[in-house]
C-alpha positions in Angstrom: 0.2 23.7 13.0 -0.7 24.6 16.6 -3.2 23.3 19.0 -5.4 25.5 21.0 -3.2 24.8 23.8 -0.3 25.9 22.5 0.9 22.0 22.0 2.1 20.6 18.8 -0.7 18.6 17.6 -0.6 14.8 17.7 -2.3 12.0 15.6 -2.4 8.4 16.4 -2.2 6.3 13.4 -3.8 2.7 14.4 -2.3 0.0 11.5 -2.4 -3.6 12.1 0.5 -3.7 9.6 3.0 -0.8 9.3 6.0 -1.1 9.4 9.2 1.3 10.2 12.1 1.4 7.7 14.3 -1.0 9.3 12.0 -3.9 8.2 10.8 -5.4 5.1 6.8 -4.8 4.6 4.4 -2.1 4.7 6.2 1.6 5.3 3.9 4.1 3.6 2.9 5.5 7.1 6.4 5.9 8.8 7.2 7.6 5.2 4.3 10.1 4.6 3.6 11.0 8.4 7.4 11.3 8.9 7.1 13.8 6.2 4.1 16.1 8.2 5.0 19.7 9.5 4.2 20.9 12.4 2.4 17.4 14.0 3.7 15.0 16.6 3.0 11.0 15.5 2.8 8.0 16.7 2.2 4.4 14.9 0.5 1.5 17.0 0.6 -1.8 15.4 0.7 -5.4 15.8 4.1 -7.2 16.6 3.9 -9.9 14.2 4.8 -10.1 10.8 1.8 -11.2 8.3 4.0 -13.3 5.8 6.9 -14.4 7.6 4.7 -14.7 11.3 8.1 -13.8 12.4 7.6 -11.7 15.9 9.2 -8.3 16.5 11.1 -7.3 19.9 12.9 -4.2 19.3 11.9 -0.6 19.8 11.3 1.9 17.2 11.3 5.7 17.3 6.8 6.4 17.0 6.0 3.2 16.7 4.1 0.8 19.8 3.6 -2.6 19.1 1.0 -5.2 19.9 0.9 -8.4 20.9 -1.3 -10.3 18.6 -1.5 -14.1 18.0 0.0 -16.0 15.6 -1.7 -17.7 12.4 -0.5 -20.1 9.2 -3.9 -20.4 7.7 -6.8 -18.6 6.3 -8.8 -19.9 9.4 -10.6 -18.9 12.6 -6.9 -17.7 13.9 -6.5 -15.4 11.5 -9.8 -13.7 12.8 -8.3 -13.6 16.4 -5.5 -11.8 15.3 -7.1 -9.0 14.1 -9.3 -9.1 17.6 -5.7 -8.9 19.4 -4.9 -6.3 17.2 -7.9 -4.0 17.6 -8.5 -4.9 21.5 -4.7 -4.0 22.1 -4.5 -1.3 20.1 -7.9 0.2 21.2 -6.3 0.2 24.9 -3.0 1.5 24.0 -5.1 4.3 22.2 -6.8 4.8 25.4 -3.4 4.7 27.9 -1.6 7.8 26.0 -1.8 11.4 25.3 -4.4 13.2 24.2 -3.9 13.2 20.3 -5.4 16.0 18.0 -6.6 13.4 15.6 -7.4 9.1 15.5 -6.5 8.1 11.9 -7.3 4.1 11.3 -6.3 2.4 8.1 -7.8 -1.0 6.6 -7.0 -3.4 6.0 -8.4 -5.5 7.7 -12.0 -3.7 8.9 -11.7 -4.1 13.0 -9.0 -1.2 13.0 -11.1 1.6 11.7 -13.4 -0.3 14.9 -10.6 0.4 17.1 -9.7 3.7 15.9 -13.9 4.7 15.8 -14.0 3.8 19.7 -10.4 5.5 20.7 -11.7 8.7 18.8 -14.9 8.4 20.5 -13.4 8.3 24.0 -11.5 11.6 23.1 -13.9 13.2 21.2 -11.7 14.2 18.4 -11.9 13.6 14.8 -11.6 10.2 13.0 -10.0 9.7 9.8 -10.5 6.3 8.3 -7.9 5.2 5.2 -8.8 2.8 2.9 -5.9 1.0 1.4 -8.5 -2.2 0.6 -11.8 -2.5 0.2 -13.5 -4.7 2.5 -15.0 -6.8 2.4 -15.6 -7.0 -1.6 -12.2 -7.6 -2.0 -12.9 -10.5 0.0 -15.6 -11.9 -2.1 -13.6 -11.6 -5.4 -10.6 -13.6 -3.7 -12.9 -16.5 -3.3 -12.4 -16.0 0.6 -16.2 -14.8 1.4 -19.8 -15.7 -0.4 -21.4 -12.7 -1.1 -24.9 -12.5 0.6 -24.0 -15.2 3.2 -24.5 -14.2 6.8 -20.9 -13.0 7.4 -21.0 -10.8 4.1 -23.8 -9.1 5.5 -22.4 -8.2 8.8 -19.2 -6.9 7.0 -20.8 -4.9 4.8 -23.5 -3.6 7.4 -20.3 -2.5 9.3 -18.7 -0.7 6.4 -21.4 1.5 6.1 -21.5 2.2 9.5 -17.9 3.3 9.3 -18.4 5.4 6.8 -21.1 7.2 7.8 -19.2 8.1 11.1 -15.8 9.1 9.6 -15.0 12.6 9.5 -12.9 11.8 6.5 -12.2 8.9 4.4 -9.1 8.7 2.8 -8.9 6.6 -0.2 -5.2 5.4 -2.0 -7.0 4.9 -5.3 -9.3 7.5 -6.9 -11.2 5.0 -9.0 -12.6 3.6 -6.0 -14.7 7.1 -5.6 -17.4 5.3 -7.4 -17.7 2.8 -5.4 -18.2 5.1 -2.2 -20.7 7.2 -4.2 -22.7 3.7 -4.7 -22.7 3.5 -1.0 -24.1 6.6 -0.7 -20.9 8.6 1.0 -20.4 11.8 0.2 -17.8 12.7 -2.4 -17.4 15.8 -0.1 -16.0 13.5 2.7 -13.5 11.8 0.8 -9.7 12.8 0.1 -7.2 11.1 -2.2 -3.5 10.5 -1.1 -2.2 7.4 -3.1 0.7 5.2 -2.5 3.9 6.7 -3.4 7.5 6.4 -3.5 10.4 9.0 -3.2 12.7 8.5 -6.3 16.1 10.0 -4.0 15.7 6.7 -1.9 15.4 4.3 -4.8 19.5 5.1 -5.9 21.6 2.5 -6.1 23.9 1.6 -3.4 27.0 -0.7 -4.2 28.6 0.8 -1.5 26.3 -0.9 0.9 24.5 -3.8 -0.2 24.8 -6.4 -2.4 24.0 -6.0 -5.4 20.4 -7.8 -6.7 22.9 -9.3 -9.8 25.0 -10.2 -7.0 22.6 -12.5 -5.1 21.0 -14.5 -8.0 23.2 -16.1 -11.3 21.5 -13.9 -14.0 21.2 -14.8 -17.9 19.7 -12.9 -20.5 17.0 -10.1 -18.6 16.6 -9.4 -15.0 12.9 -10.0 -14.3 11.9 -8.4 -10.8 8.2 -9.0 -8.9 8.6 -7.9 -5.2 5.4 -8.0 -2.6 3.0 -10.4 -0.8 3.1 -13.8 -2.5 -0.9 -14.5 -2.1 -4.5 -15.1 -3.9 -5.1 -12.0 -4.4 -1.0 -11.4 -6.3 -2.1 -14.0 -9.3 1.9 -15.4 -9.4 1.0 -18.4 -11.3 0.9 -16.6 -14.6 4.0 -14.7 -13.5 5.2 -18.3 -13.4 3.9 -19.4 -16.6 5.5 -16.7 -18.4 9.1 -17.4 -16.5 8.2 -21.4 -18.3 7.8 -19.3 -21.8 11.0 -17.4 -21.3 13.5 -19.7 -19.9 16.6 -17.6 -21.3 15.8 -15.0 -18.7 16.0 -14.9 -14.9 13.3 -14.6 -12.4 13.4 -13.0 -8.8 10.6 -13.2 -6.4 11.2 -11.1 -3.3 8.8 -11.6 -0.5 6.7 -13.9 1.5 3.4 -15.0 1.7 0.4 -18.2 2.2 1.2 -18.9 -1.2 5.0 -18.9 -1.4 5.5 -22.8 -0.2 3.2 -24.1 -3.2 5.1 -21.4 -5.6 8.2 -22.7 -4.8 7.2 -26.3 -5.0 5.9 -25.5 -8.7 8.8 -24.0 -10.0 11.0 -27.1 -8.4 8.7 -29.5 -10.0 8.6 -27.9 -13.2 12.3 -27.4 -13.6 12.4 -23.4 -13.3 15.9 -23.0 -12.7 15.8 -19.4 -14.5 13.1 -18.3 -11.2 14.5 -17.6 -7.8 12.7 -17.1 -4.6 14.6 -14.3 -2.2 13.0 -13.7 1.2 11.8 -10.0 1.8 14.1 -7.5 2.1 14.1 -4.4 4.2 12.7 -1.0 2.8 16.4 0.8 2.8 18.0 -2.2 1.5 15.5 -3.4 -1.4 15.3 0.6 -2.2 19.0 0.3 -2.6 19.2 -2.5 -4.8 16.3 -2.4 -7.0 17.4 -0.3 -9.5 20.0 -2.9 -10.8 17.1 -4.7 -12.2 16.1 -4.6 -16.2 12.2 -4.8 -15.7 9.9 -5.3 -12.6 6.5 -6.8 -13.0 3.3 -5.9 -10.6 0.9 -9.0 -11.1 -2.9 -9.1 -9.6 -5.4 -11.8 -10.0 -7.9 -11.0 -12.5 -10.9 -9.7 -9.5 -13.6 -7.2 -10.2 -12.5 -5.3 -6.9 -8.9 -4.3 -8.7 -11.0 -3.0 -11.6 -12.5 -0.8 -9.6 -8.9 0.6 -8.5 -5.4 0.1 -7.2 -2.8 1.7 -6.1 0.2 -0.6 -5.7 3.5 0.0 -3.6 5.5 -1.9 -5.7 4.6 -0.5 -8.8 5.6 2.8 -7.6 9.1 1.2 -6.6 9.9 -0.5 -9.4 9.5 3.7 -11.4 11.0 5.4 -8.4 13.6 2.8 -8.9 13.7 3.9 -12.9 13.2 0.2 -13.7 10.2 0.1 -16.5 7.8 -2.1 -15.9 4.7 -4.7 -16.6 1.3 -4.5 -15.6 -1.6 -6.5 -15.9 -3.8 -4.5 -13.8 -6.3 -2.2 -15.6 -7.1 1.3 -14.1 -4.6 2.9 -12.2 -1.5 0.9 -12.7 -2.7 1.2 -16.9 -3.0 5.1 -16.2 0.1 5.3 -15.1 2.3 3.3 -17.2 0.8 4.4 -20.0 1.1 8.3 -19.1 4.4 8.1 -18.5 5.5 5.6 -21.0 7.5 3.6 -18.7 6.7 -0.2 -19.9 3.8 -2.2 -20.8 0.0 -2.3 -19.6 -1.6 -5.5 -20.7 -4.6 -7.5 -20.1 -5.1 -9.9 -17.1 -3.7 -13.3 -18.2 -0.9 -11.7 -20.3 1.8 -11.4 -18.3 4.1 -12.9 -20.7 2.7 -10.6 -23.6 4.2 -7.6 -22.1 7.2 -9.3 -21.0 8.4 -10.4 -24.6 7.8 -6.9 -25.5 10.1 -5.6 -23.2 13.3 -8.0 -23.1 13.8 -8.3 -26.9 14.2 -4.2 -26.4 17.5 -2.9 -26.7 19.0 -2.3 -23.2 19.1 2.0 -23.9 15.7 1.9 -25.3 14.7 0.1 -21.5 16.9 2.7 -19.6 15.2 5.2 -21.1 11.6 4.1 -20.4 12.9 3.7 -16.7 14.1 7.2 -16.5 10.8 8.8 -17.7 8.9 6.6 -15.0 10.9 8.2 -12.2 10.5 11.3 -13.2 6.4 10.9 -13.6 6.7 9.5 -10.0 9.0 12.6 -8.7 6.4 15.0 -9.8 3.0 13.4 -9.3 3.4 10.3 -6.8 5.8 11.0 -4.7 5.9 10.2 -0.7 6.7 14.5 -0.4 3.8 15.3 -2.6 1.7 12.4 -1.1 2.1 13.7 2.4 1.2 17.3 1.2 -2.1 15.9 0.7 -2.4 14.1 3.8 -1.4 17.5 6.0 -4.3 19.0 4.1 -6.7 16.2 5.1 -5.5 16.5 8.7 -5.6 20.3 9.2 -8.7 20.3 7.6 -10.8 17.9 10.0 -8.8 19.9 13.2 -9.9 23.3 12.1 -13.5 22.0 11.2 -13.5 21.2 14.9 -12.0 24.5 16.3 -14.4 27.4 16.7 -13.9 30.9 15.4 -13.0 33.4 17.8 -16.7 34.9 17.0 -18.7 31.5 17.3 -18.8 29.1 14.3 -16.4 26.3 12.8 -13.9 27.1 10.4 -14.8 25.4 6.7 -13.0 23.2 5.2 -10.5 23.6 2.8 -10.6 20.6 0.9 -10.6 21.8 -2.7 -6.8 21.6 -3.0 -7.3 17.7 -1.4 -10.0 16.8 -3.4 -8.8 17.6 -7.1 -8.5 14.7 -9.4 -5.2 13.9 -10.4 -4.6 15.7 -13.6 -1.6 13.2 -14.6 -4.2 10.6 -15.1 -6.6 13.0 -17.5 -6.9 13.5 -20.8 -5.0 16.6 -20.0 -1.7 14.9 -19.4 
C-alpha cells in the first residue's frame, strides 16, 4: 500500500511492553507487523522489563525505547511507570515522522492516552488494541474495588477511549459482548488474536540446549511458561505437581509472584518442580517442543470468562506439545476443536493432568500434531497479520477521499467474520 504522497505508509505502534525477538517477553507485535506488506513500522516502548525489572541498553531494528522507572511492588511506583511510559512515548511519537496510522495497545490504559494525543497531533487515524481489559480485569484480580473513586475514573476513561478510536482491535472475540454492553459499535471492532507460527516452534538441538537437558526429568515433562502473577493462578499448578510427584515440573518465566512460588515448593519438598528464568522467543521456540505436555493456568476471574487469548497456549500447539487448560471460552474452544489435550474446570488442573500422563507416549504425539496443525491454518502469526493489514488499510482509505469527493468505505467484512474454527461448523 501507497500513501498519497507516493511514501510507503508508516504506523507507530505505542506498547509499554513489546518486545523484539532477541528477548524473552511479549513479541506478538515485532511478529505480526513484521509480517505487514507494503507499511513501514516502528515499535516504541518502555526500557524495562516488567518481571525481571532488568533494564535494556541495546538497539533494535523498529524498536525505540523509553526510559521509565523502576518498581518491585503493586504500589504508587508502579503507577509512575506507566506515566514514564506514556509521557515518553507521547513525545517520541511527536519527535518523528509523520506516520499513516497511531496504533496503541493495553495493557495498561495510559497508552491508548498516549497514542489518542500523538494521533491527535497528526490528525491521522487511531487504532486502539485490546490485549486486557481494563480495568475489570483489575477488579477481578482483587487489585481495584469496583465503584470506589479510582474505578470510576478508569472506567469513565475507557469509554472515552472507545468512543474516539477509529478501530478497536480486540485479541479475543468473546470479549465482543462486553464492548456491545458499553455501547461500542460492533461495526468498529476487528478481531486479530494472539498467534504463533508453527515453522518457528521446531526443535533445535543444533543450537540450544535441550529443555530435558537443563532439568533431571522422571516420568512426564510438565511445561507452564509466562508471567508468574495473580492473575496466572500457579498455586493449583503447584498443588497438582504435590499430587503427581513421579513427574517433573518446569516453570519458565518471572513474575511478583515467583519469590513466594519458589519458597512454597522449597518448603513443601517439590523436588519434581523447577523454576527456569525466562527464556528468549527464538530460544524457548526452539526448545519447547521437547516437552510431553504444557499447561496454560488462570485464576478462576469473571474477566477470563468473558475471553482470552493466551500466547502461551498457542506455543505450547505451535510447538505440537498437547496441552491443559483450565480456562473456559477460548482456550476450551480451542483445545477442544482440535483435540489437542484437555479443557477442564478452574480448580482442576491436576484432573486434566492425570488424564494426560497415564496416556501412552504416541497417543500424546499425536494430539500434539493435530494442535499444530489447527494453529497453522487458523491462528497463525501469517494469518493473524492478514487481518491486521486489513484493519490498517481499512482506517487509511476511510480517511483518503475519492478522486470525485467522498471517503472510500470500509472493507471490513473479511476483518470482521467470526472465526468459523470456533463454530458449530468446525
Amino acid at each position: 500500500m501507497a500513501s498519497s504522497s507516493g511514501r510507503t505508509p508508516h504506523v507507530l505502534v505505542l506498547n509499554h511492553y513489546a518486545k523484539p525477538l532477541s528477548e524473552p517477553g511479549g513479541t506478538r507485535h515485532v511478529e505480526l507487523f513484521g509480517r505487514l506488506t507494503g507499511w513501514d513500522w516502528t515499535i516504541i516502548a518502555g526500557d524495562r522489563d516488567v518481571y525481571s525489572r532488568h533494564r535494556f541498553t541495546g538497539r533494535e531494528p523498529n524498536f525505540v525505547r523509553v526510559r521509565v522507572p523502576g518498581y518491585s511492588r503493586n504500589d504508587h511506583r508502579r503507577v509512575l511507570n506507566w506515566l514514564g511510559y506514556a509521557g515518553g512515548a507521547l513525545l517520541r511519537s511527536l519527535l518523528r515522522r509523520r506516520p499513516a496510522v497511531v496504533y496503541a495497545s493495553s495493557p495498561h490504559i495510559l497508552t491508548p492516552v498516549a497514542g489518542w494525543l500523538a494521533a491527535t497531533f497528526w490528525r491521522v487515524p487511531f487504532v486502539l488494541e485490546i490485549r486486557d481489559l481494563w480495568p475489570e480485569s483489575m477488579v477481578d484480580t482483587g487489585y481495584l474495588r469496583r465503584g470506589s473513586r479510582p474505578h470510576r475514573l478508569l472506567s469513565g476513561l475507557e469509554r472515552w477511549l472507545y468512543r474516539r478510536a477509529d478501530r478497536i482491535v480486540l485479541v479475543a472475540e468473546g470479549w465482543r459482548s462486553y464492548f456491545r454492553d458499553l455501547g461500542v459499535d460492533d461495526e468498529k471492532l476487528a478481531w486479530v488474536s494472539n498467534s504463533a507460527e508453527p515453522s518457528a516452534f521446531d526443535l533445535r538441538h543444533d543450537r540450544y540446549t535441550p529443555l530435558r537437558g537443563r532439568i533431571p526429568v522422571r516420568g512426564r515433562l510438565v511445561v507452564f511458561a509466562g508471567a508468574h502473577g495473580q492473575a496466572n493462578g500457579l498455586d493449583e499448578l503447584l498443588d497438582a505437581a504435590a499430587e503427581l510427584p513421579e513427574h517433573t515440573f518446569a516453570l519458565i518465566g518471572d513474575g511478583i509472584e515467583k519469590p513466594r512460588l519458589v519458597a512454597r515448593a522449597r518448603a513443601e519438598g517439590m523436588s519434581n518442580v523447577h523454576f527456569l528464568d525466562m527464556i528468549p522467543k527464538a530460544e524457548f521456540a526452539g526448545i519447547l517442543g521437547g516437552a510431553d505436555i504444557g499447561v496454560h493456568a488462570l485464576a478462576d476471574a469473571d474477566v477470563f470468562r468473558l475471553g482470552a487469548s493466551p500466547n502461551k497456549l498457542y506455543d505450547y500447539l505451535a510447538a505440537g506439545v498437547p496441552v491443559v487448560t483450565n480456562c473456559p471460552g477460548e482456550p476450551h474452544d480451542v483445545v477442544l476443536a482440535s483435540d489437542s489435550g484437555a479443557a477442564v474446570a478452574p480448580g482442576s488442573l491436576a484432573v486434566g493432568l492425570r488424564e494426560l500422563v497415564a496416556l501412552d507416549s504416541e497417543v500424546l504425539r499425536e494430539m500434539g500434531g493435530r494442535g499444530r496443525q489447527f494453529i497453522g491454518r487458523h491462528r497463525s502469526r501469517t494469518a493473524m497479520a492478514g487481518r491486521l493489514q486489513r484493519v490498517l488499510d481499512d482506517v487509511v482509505a476511510e480517511r483518503t477521499p475519492r478522486r470525485r469527493g467522498g471517503p472510500v468505505p470500509p472493507r471490513d467484512a473479511a476483518v470482521r467474520r467470526t472465526p468459523e474454527e470456533l463454530s458449530s461448523r468446525t
